[in-house]
C-alpha positions as CSV (number, residue, x, y, z in Angstrom):
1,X,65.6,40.7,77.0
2,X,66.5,37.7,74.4
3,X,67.1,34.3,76.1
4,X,69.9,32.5,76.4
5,X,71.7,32.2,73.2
6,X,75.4,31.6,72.1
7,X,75.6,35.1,70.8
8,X,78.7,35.7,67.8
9,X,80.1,38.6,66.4
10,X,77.9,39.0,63.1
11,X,80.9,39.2,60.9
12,X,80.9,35.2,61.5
13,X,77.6,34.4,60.4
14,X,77.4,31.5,57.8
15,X,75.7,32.9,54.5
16,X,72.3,31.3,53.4
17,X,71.7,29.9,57.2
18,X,68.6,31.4,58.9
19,X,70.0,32.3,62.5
20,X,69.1,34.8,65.6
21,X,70.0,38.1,65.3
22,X,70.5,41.4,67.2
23,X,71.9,44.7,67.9
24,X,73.3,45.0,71.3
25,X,75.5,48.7,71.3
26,X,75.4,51.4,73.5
27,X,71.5,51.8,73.2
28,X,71.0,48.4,73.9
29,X,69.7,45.1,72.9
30,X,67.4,45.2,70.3
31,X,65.9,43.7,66.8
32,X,66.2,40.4,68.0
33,X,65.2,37.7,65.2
34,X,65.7,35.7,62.3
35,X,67.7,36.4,59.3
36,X,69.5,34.8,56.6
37,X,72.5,36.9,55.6
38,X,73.5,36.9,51.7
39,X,76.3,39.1,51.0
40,X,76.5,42.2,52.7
41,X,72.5,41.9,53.0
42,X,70.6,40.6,55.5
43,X,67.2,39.0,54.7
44,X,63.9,37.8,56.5
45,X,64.5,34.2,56.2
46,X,61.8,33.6,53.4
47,X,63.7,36.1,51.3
48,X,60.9,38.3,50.6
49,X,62.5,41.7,51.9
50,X,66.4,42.2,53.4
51,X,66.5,44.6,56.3
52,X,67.8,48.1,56.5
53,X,70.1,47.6,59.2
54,X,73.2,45.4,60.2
55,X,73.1,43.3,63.1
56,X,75.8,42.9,65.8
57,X,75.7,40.0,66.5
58,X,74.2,36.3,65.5
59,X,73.4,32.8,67.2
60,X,72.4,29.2,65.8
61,X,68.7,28.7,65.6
């Protein structure tokens, strides 16, 4: 689905950075895009509304 990306657990994202993001689990891959994490909260990255979900997993833009 997503292209080739350096794919980290999401626990490691670096806060106020806008990187890729996914959820990859037993359902599959999925949600892939760009986010800025603050917090426990994950944000689009022009911090106008945070998701309702926590991603797996995160890459460098």
């Amino acid at each position: 689905m997503s292209e080739k990306r350096d794919w980290q657990d999401a626990t490691s994202a670096p806060e106020n950075v806008t990187v890729w993001t996914k959820i990859d689990d037993a359902d599959g891959e999925r949600n892939v895009q760009t986010l800025k994490r603050q917090g426990s909260l994950w944000w689009y990255p022009d911090m106008t509304m945070y998701v309702y979900y926590h991603p797996t997993h995160w890459a460098p833009v």
